[in-house]
C-alpha positions in Angstrom: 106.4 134.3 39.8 104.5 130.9 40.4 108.1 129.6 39.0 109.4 130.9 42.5 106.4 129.6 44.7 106.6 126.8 43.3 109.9 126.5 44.5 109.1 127.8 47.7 106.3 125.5 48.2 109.0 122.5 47.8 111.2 123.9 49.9 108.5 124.0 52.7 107.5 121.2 51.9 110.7 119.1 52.5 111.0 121.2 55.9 107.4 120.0 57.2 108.0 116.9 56.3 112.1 116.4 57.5 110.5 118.1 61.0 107.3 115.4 61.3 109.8 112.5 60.6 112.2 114.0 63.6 109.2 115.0 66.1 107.9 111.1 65.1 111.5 109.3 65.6 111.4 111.2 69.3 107.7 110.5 70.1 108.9 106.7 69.4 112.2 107.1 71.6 110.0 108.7 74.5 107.5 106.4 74.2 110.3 103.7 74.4 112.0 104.8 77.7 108.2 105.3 79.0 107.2 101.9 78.3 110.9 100.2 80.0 110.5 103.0 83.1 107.0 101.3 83.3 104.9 104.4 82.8 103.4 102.3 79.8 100.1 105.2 79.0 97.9 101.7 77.6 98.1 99.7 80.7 96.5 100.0 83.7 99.5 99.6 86.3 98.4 99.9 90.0 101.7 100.9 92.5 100.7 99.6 96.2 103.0 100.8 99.4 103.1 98.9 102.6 104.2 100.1 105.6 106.3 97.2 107.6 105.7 96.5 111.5 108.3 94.6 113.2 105.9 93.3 115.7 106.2 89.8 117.4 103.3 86.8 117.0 103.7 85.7 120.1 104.9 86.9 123.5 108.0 86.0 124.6 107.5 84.1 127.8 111.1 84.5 129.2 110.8 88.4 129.0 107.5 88.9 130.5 109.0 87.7 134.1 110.3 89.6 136.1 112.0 87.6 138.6 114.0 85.4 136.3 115.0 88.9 134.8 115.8 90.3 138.3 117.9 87.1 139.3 119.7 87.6 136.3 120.5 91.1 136.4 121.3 90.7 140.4 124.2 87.8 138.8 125.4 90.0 136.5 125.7 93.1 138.7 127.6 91.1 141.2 124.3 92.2 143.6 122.5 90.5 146.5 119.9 88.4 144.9 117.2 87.8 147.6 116.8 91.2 148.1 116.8 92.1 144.2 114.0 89.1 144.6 112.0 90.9 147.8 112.6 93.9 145.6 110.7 93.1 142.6 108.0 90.9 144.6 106.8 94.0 146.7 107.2 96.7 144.1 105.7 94.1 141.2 102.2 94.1 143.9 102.4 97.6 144.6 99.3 99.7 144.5 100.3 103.0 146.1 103.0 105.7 146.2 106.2 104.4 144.5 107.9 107.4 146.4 106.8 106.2 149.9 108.0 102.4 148.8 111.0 103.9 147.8 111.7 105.7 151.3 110.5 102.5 152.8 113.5 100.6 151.3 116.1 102.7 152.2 114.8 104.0 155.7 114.2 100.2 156.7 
């Protein structure tokens, strides 16, 4: 009998040690896509995200006024420019209803 376990033994043996040499050769082929995907376990890699604003440094003058916009508009509309011009002048200093300033316009 210890002619047949000794048999056996090999046998198991050669099994252990063909399955540690395949578990090894794919620990090494993991650890190899790890370390080209970047998720290397040794170093000490810090991933940052940034949000990005579009947002202007400085104002832009030629936006910010409003009667160079309204004469422009009032030539590109084909419209009546002075009154565009009285238009934007009174409604630009207005303080109170924008409902009455509105019925003001239009009633005369």
């Amino acid at each position: 009998m210890s002619f047949v376990v000794s048999i056996v033994e090999a046998v198991v043996d050669v099994i252990v040690s063909i399955v540690e040499a395949v578990v090894q050769v794919v620990e090494m082929v993991v650890q190899l896509v790890m370390v080209l995907l970047g998720f290397d376990g040794g170093s000490t890699q810090i991933i940052e995200y940034y949000e990005v604003h579009n947002i202007p440094l400085f104002d832009d003058v030629d936006k910010k006024n409003p009667l160079l916009n309204s004469v422009l508009q009032s030539v590109i509309e084909n419209q009546d420019i002075s009154g565009n011009l009285i238009y934007h002048l009174a409604f630009r200093s207005l303080k109170g209803n924008v409902k009455e300033f509105m019925d003001f316009i239009d009633n005369g």
